[in-house]
C-alpha positions as CSV (number, residue, x, y, z in Angstrom):
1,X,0.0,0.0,0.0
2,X,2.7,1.8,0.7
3,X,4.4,3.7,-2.0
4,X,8.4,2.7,-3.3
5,X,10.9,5.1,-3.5
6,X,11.3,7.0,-6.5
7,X,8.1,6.4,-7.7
8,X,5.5,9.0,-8.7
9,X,2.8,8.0,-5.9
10,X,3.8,9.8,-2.4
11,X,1.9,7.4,-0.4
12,X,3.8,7.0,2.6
13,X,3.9,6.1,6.6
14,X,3.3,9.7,7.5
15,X,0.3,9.7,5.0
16,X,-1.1,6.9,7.1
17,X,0.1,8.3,10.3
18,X,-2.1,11.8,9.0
19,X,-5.2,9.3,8.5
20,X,-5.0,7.8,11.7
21,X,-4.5,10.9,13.7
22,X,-7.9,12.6,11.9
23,X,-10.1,9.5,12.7
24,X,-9.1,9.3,15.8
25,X,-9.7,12.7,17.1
26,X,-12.3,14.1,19.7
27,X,-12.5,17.1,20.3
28,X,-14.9,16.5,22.9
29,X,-14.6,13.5,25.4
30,X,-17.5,11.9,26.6
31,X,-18.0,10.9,30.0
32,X,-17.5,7.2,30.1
33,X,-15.8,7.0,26.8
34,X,-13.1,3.6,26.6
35,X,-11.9,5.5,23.2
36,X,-8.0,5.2,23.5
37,X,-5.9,7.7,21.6
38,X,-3.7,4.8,20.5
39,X,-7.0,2.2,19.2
40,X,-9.3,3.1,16.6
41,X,-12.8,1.9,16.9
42,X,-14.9,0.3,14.4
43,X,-16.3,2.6,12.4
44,X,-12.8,5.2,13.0
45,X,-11.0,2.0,11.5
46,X,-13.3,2.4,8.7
47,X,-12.5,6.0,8.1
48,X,-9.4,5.8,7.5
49,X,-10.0,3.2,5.0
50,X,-12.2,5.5,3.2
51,X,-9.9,8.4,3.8
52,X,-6.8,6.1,2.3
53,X,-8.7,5.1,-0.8
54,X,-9.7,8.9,-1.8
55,X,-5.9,9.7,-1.3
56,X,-4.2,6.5,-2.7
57,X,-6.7,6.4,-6.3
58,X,-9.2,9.5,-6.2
59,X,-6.1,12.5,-5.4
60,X,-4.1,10.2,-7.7
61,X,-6.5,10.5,-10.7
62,X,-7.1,6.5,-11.0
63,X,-10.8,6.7,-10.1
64,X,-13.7,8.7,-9.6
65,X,-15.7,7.5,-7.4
66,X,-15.1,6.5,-3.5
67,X,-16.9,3.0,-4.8
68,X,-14.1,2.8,-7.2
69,X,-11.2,4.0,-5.2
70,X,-12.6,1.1,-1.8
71,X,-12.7,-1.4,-4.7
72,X,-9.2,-0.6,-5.8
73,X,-8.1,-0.2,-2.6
74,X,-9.3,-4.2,-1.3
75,X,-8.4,-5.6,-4.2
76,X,-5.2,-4.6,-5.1
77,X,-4.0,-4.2,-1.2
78,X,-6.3,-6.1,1.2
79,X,-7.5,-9.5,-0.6
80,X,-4.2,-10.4,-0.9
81,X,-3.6,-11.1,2.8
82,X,-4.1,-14.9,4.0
83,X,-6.8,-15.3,6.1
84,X,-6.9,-16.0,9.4
């Protein structure tokens, strides 16, 4: 997922790091919230998918669509894992 050196993509760690930090934020805790600054929950894990698919193939000009860009995104990166 991530991108190589020297190619055109700039796809990196920090660009992940940038995802996960925006997710994860509250500006506002509530009382009695087990949300952990270091843990995403469900549907923050699912942001950042969404948000890595609009930059990996919408801001890179492969799709159009966030339909498109999730698609690309599972199959070219996440199917390819073994399951457990």
């Amino acid at each position: 997922m991530i991108d190589k050196r020297g190619m055109q993509g700039k796809f990196n760690i920090s660009t992940v790091d940038r995802h996960f930090i925006s997710a994860n934020f509250s500006d506002a805790p509530t009382a009695g919230s087990t949300n952990n600054n270091k843990f995403l929950l469900r549907f923050e894990f699912f942001e950042v998918l969404v948000r890595i698919a609009r930059t990996k193939f919408i801001e890179g000009g492969s799709n159009v669509s966030y339909e498109d860009a999730l698609e690309s995104l599972f199959n070219e990166h996440l199917l390819h894992f073994p399951k457990i």
